[in-house]
N, C-alpha and C positions, 0 to 999 in steps of 0.2 A: 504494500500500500504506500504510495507518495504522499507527502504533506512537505507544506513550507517549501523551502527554499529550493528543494528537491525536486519537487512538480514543479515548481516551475521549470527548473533548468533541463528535465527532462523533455518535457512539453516544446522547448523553443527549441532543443536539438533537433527534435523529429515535429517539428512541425504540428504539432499535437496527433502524433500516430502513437503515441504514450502519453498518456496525462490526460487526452479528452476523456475519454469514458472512464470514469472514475469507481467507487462505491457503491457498490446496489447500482450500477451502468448512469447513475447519474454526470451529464456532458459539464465540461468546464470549460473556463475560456480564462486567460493569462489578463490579468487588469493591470497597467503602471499609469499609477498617480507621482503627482511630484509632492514629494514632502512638506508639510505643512510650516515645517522647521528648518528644514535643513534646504530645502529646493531640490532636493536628489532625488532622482527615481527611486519609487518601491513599488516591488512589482509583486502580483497576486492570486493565485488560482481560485478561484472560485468559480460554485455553480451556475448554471444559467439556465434560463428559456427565451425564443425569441416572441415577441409581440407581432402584430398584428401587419404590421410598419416593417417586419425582419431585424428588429431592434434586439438587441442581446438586454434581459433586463437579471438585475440581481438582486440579491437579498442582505442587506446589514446586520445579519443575525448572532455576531460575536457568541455563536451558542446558547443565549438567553442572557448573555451578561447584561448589569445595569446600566452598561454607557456602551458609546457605539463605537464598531472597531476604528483601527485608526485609519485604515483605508478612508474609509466613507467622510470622515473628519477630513483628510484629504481635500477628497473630492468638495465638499464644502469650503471651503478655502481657497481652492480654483478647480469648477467643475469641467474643463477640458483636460482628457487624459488619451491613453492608447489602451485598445484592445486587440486582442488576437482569438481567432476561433478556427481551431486547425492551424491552416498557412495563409489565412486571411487576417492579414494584420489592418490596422485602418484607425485614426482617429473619432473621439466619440467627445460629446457635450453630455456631464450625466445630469438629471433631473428628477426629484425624487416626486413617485407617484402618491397624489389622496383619493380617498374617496374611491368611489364604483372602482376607477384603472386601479386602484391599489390593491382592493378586495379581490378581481379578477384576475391579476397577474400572480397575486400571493396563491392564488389558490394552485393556478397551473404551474409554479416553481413546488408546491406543497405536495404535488401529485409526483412529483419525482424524485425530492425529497423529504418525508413526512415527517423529519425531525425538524421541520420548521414550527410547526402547530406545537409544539411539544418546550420549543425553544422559547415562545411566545408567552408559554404557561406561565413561565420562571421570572421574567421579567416586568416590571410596572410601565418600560416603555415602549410605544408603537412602533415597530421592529420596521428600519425604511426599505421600501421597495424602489429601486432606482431602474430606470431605463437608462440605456446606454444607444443616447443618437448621434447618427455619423455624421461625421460630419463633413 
């Protein structure tokens, strides 16, 4: 099983022919945001689904933790980063989803991975749903 720093590095050698299907066949896609702090790239595996648009959309789910990972913090701080899916790499503007798109995209990321509903339990805050558009 891959995690951190490993998936990633895996994932960029091959193109995601190692690292896309992940856990329970759950797909990922490589995120680098530039650091909130430092301006350096940090880069990140995580899972996805696409929207409607063919948008890669993700989950802020630091597991159920109380405060949001630092990715997404990231991305808040400047929401233009790079995504890769496979050997499609390509710039994205992220956007955090409310409402109806939130409930509906949480549900179809939830349906592939159902430790999200579970991560939601644990936590007092509204777990963000980001879209990831190209840009």
């Amino acid at each position: 099983m891959l995690f951190g720093d490993e998936h990633v590095r895996r994932y960029e050698e091959t193109d995601g022919e190692v690292g896309h299907d992940w856990e329970k066949g759950a797909p990922c896609l490589i995120l680098t945001t530039k650091g909130r702090k430092t301006g350096e790239d940090r880069k990140f595996a995580l899972i996805y689904q696409f929207d409607d648009d063919d948008n890669p959309v993700i989950v802020a789910s630091k597991g159920g933790a109380p405060e949001d990972p630092g990715w997404y913090k990231n991305l808040q701080a400047n929401p233009e980063a790079k995504a890769q899916v496979k050997a499609d790499k390509f710039t994205v503007r992220a956007r955090t989803l409310e409402g109806e798109d939130r409930a509906k995209l949480w549900e179809k990321l939830a349906a592939v991975w159902p430790d999200y509903n579970e991560y939601a339990k644990k936590t007092d805050r509204e777990i963000p749903v980001v879209v990831l558009e190209r840009v």
